[in-house]
TIDRENSE-783698 format. One line per 5 residues: number of its first residue (from 1); for each residue x, y, z of C-alpha. Coordinates in nm, 3 decimals. Each point is the difference from the previous one (the first is absolute). Layout:
N
NUM) X/Y/Z; ... $
END
This chain:
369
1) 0.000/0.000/0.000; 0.272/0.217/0.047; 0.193/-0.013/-0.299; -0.351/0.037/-0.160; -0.039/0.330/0.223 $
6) 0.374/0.121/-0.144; -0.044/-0.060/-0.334; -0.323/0.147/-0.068; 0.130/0.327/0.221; 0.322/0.037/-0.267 $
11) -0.207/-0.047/-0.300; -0.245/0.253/0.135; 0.283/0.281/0.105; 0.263/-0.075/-0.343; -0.363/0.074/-0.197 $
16) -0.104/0.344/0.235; 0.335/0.118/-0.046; 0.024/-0.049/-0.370; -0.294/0.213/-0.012; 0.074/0.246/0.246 $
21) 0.342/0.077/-0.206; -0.159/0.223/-0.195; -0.138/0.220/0.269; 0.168/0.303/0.088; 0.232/-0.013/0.265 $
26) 0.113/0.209/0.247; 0.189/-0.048/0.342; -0.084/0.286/0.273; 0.186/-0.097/0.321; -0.315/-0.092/0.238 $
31) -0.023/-0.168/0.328; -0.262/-0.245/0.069; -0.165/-0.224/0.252; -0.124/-0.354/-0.045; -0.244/-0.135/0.231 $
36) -0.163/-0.331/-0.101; -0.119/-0.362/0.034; 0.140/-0.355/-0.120; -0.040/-0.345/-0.068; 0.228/-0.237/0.092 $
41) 0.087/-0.341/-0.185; 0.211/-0.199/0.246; 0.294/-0.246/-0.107; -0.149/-0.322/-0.010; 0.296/-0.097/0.264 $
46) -0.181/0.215/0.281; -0.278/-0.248/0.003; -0.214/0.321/0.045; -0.321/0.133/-0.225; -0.012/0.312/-0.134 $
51) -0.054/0.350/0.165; -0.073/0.359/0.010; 0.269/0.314/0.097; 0.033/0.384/0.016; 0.261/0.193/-0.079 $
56) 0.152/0.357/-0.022; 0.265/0.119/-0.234; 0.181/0.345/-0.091; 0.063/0.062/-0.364; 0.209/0.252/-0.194 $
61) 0.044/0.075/-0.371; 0.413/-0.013/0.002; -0.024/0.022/-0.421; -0.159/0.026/-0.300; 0.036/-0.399/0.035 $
66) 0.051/-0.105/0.360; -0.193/0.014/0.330; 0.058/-0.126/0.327; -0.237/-0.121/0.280; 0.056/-0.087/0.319 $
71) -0.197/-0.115/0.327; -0.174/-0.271/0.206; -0.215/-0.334/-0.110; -0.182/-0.231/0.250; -0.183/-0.341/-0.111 $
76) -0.164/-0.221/0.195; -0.120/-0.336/-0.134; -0.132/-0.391/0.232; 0.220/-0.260/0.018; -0.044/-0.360/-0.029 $
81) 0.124/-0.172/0.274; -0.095/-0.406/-0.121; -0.186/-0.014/0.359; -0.346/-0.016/-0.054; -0.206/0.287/0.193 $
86) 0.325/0.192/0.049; 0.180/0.271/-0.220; 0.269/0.296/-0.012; 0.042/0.290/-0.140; 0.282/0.113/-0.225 $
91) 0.070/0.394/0.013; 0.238/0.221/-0.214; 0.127/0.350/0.063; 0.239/0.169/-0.229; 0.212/0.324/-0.046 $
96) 0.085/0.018/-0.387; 0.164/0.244/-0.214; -0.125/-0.050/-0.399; 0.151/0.168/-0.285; -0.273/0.054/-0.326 $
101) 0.079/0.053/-0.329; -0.317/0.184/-0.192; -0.078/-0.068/-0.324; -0.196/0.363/-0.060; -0.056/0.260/0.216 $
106) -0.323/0.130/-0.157; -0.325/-0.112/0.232; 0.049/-0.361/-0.036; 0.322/-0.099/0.134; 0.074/-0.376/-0.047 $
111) 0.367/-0.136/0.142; 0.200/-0.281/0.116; 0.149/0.011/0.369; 0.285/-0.198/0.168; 0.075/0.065/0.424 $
116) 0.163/-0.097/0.288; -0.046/-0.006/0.375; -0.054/-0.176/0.295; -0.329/-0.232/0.097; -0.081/-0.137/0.306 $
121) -0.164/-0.351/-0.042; -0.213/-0.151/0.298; -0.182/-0.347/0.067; -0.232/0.030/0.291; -0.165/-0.295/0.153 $
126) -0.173/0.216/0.276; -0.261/-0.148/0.143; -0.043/-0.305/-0.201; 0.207/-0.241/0.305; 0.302/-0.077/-0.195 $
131) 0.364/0.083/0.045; 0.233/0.191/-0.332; -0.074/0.321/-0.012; 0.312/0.151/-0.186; 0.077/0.335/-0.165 $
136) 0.261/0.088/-0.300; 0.163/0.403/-0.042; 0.200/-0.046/-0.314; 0.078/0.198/-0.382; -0.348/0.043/-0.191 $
141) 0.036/0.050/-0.368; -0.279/0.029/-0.277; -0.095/0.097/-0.322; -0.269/0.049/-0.219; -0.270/0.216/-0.210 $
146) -0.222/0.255/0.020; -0.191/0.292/-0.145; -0.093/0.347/0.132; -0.263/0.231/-0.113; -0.066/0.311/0.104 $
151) -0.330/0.168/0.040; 0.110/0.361/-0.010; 0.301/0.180/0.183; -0.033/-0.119/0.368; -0.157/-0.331/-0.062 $
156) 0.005/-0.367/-0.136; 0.034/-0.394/0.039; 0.266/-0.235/-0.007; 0.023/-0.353/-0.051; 0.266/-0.257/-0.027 $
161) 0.071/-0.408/0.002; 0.348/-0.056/0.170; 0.180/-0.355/0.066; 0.131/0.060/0.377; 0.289/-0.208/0.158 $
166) 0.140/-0.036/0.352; 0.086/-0.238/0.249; -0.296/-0.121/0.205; -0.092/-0.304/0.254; -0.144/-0.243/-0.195 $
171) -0.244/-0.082/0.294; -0.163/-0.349/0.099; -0.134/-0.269/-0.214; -0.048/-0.252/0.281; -0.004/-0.065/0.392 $
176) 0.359/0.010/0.136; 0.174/0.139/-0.337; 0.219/0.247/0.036; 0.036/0.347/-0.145; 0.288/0.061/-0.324 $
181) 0.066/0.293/-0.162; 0.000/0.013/-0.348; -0.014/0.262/-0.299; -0.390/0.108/-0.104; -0.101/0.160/-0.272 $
186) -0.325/0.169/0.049; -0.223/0.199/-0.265; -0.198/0.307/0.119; -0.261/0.189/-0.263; -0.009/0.388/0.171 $
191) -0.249/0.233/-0.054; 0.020/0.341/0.135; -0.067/0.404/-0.044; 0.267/0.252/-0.113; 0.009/0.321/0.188 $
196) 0.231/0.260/-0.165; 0.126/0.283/0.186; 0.247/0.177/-0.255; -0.013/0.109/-0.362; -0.287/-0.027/-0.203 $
201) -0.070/-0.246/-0.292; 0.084/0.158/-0.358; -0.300/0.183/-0.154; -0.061/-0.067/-0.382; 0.123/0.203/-0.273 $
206) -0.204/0.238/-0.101; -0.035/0.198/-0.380; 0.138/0.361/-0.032; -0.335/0.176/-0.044; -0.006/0.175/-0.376 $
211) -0.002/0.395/0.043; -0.280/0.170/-0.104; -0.013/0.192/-0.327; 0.092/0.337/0.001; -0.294/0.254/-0.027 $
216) -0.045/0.187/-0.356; -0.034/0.393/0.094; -0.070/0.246/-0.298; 0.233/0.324/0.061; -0.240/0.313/0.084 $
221) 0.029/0.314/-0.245; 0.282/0.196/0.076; -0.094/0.350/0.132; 0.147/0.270/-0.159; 0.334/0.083/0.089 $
226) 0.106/0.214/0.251; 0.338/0.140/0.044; 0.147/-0.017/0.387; 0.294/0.079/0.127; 0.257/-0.287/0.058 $
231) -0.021/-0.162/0.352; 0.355/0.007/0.210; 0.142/-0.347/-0.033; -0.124/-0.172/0.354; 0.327/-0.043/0.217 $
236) 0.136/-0.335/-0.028; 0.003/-0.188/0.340; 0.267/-0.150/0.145; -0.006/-0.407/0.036; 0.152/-0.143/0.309 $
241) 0.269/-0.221/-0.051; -0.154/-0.280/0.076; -0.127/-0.273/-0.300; -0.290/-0.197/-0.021; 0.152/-0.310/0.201 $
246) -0.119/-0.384/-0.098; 0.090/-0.288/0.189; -0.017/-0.359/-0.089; -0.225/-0.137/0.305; 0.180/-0.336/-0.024 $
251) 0.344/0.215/0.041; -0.130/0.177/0.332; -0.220/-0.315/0.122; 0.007/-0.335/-0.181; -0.282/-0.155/-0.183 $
256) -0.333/0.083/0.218; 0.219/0.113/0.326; -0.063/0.293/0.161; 0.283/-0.012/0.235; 0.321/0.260/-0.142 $
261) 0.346/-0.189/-0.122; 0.339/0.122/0.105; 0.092/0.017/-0.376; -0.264/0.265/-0.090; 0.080/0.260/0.295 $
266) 0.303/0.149/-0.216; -0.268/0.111/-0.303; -0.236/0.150/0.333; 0.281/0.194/0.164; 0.153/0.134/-0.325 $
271) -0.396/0.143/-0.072; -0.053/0.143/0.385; 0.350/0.195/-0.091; -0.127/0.134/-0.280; -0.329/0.081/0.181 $
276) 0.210/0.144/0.300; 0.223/0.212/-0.246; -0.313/0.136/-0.166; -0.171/0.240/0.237; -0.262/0.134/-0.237 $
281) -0.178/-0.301/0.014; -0.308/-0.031/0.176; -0.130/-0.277/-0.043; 0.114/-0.378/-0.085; -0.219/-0.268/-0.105 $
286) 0.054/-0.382/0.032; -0.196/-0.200/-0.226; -0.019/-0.377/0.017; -0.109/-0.195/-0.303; -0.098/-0.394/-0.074 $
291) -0.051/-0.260/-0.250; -0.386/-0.109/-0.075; 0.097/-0.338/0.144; -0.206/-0.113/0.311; -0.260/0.221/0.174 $
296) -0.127/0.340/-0.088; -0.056/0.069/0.360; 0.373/-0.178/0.089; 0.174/0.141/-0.262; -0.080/0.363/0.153 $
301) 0.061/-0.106/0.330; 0.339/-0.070/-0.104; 0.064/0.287/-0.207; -0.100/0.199/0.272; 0.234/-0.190/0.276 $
306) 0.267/0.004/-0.262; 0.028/0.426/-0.013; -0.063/0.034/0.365; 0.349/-0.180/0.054; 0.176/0.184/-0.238 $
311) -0.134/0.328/0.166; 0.090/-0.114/0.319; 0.362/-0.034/-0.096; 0.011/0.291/-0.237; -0.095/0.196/0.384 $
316) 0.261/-0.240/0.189; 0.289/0.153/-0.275; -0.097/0.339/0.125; -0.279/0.134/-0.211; -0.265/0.234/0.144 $
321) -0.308/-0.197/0.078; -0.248/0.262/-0.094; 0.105/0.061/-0.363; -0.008/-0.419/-0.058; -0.295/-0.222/-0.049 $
326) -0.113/-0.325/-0.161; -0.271/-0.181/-0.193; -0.059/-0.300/-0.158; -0.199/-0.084/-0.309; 0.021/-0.388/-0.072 $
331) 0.003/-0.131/-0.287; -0.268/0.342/-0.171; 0.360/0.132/-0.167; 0.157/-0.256/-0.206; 0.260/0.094/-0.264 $
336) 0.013/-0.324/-0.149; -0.324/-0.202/-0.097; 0.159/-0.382/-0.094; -0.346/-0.069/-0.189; 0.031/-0.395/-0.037 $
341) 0.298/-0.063/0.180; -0.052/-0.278/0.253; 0.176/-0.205/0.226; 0.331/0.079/0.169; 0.084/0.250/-0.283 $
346) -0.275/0.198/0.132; 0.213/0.075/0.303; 0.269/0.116/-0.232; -0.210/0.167/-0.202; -0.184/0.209/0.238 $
351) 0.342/0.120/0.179; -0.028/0.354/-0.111; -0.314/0.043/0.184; 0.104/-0.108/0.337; 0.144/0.362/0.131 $
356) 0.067/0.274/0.242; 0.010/0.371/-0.182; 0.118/0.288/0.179; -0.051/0.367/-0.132; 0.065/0.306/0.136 $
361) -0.198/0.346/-0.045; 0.083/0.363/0.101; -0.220/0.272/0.068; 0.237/0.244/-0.093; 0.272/0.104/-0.243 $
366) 0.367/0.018/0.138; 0.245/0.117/-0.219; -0.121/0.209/-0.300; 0.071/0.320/-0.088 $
END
């Protein structure tokens, strides 16, 4: 039955992820929690039926390819004990570490896993009048198949079918026969809920939107002419000097960070000199800009994080806090659109987008004659 159980499981997942090769995908970093149930298939060596389990796992998207989960498992299943009237029960607890490689990151996620860890394998004859009861901490190692989709950016399932060995007690098959430990090989089918608490799944591309037609307007009739003198040329006003100043957000940040690199602080303090050295400026502006991937709502959250820090340290370099503030404005200012581009050249692509811009203004001229 359980090579049955295998099989069917790879042919199901090798077909998914075929399929699911096509989708778009995208990797975004997010944590995750894992809470679920199982169903255990014991080694036919434990003399013991089959039997239900929780578990509780932490998950985190390391790639655009690999995750990693780790956390608790507890199974419980009745033993056979070849008295009649009496049985045991056989009980597992394990502490695992599994590494996933994902097939797709768009909303269905199918992978295969492979772990390690420690399990804690216990015969119990409680109860039942007979003497044996044994317990077995050794290695735990496992692999297997699974698939996750995701219902929208905080939520989804997960299932898998893993083969699960360890050294157990292999438990009593008659009066007076004693306990040996031996290597078991159990198979568990888990079924649990995905709780995401970091970056948001990829939202789908969306079409440039045509501009509209310019509007036709007939010229009125010129009136007749009549002669003026010549205006005075308007004075010409003094810029600060202080360019327009663009940032790569991956430069100051890292993809989807918001917390400020060592390497960009030498591009900050070379602009809060020029600010400094500038004193007809009277106001600075920090703008923070992202890509259209994830989250309307996240995306300006981030933008708006992202310009806060880099006013913050603009300030710490010496600049006067009451001429500087900041804004964000997501993803509504793209300079590139990437119209069909999918995938992981989308990331690439959409680079260009994903800034900080800094401008200065003066409200008066300074050094014209």
């Amino acid at each position: 039955m359980k090579k049955n159980l295998i099989n069917l499981a790879v042919a199901a997942t090798l077909g998914l992820a075929a399929f699911a090769a096509s989708a778009e995908d995208m990797y975004r970093g997010a944590w995750y929690a894992v809470p679920g149930v199982s169903y255990m298939n014991t080694d036919n060596d434990l003399n013991a039926n089959n039997g239900p389990g929780v578990f509780l796992k932490l998950g985190k998207e390391l790639s655009e390819s690999w995750d990693v989960q780790g956390g608790l498992g507890y199974n419980r299943a009745t033993q056979d004990t070849g008295v009649a009237g009496a049985s045991g029960r056989y009980k597992q607890t394990t502490l695992g570490l599994d590494a996933l490689y994902m097939f797709s990151r768009s909303n269905f996620r199918p992978f295969v896993l492979a772990g390690l860890g420690v399990a804690r394998n216990k015969v119990d004859y409680t109860g039942t009048g007979l003497v044996g009861d044994d317990s077995k901490t050794s290695w735990l190692g496992n692999v297997g198949l699974g698939a996750q989709y995701l219902i929208n950016d905080s939520f989804g399932l997960q299932a898998d079918l893993r083969e699960q060995w360890s050294r157990a007690p292999l438990g009593r098959t008659a009066v007076g026969a004693a306990n040996d430990n031996g290597t078991i090989a159990n198979t568990l089918l888990n079924l649990g809920g995905i709780f995401r608490f970091g970056a948001p799944a990829p939202m789908p591309v969306m079409a440039a939107a045509e501009p509209a037609p310019a509007a036709v307007v007939e010229p009125a009739p010129a009136p007749a002419a009549v002669v003026e003198p010549a205006p005075a040329p308007a004075p010409v006003a003094c810029k600060p000097n202080l360019e327009t100043v663009t940032v790569s957000a991956e430069k100051l940040f890292g993809f989807d960070k918001a917390k400020l690199q060592d390497g960009a602080k030498p591009v900050l303090d070379e602009t809060a000199a020029k600010i400094k050295a500038n004193p007809e400026l009277k106001m600075v502006i920090v703008t923070g800009h992202t890509d259209r991937i994830g989250s309307t709502a996240y995306n300006q959250k981030l933008s708006e994080k992202r310009a806060a820090i880099v006013k913050d340290y603009l300030v710490s370099q010496g600049v006067d806090a009451a001429i500087i503030s900041s804004v964000g404005k997501g993803e509504s200012d793209p300079v590139e659109a990437c119209k069909g581009v999918t995938g992981k050249k989308l990331i690439s692509c959409l680079a260009p987008n994903r800034r900080v811009v800094i401008t200065g203004e003066a409200t008066k001229e300074s050094g014209c004659n």
